[in-house]
C-alpha positions in Angstrom: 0.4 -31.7 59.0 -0.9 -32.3 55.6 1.1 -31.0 52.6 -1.4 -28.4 50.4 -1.2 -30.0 47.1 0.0 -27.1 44.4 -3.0 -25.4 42.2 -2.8 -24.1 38.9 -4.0 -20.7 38.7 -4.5 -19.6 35.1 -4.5 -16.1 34.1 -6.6 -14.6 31.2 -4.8 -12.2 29.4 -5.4 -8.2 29.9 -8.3 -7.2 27.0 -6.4 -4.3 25.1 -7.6 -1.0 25.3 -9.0 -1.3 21.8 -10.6 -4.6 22.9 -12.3 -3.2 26.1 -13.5 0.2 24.0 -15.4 -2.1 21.5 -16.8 -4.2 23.9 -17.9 -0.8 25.6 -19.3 0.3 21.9 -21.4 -2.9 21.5 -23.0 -2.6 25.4 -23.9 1.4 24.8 -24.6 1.4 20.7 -26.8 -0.6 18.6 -25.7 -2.4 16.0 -26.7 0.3 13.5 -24.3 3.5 15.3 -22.1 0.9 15.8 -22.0 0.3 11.8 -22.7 3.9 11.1 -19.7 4.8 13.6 -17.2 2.8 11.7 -18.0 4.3 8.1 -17.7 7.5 9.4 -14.1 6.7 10.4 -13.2 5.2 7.5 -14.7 8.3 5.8 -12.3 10.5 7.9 -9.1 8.0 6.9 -10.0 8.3 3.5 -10.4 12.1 3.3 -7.0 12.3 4.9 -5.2 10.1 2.5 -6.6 12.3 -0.3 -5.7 15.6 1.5 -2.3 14.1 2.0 -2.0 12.8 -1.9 -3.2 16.3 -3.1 -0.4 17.7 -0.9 1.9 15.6 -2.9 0.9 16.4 -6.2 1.0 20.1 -5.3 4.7 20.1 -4.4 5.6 18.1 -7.7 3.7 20.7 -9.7 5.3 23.4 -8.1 8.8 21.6 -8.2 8.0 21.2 -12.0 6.8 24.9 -12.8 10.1 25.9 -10.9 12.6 23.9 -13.0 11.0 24.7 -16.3 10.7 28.8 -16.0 
């Protein structure tokens, strides 16, 4: 009996989740709601980081108008 010589099997890493949505995204949308997609969810960070810095700013005025009266 002849011995099987051994074989090198190479795995390809598992596409992240991210990775397999956008590869999704570029098969359903054009490039166009693809680009129009992402600015919108930029636009949703953004107002978030605002609504979170007028937050802020509101508590230090009210910590301020507390300690002066």
């Amino acid at each position: 009996m002849q011995a099987v010589p051994a074989r090198h099997v190479s795995a390809n890493p598992i596409p992240s989740v991210t990775g397999a949505l956008r590869a999704m995204e570029s098969l359903i949308l054009g490039a166009g709601q693809r680009t129009a997609r992402r600015n919108a969810w930029t636009a949703v960070l953004e107002d978030r980081r605002r609504a979170k810095d007028r937050v802020e700013a509101q508590h230090v005025l009210e910590a301020v108008a507390t300690r002066t009266s």
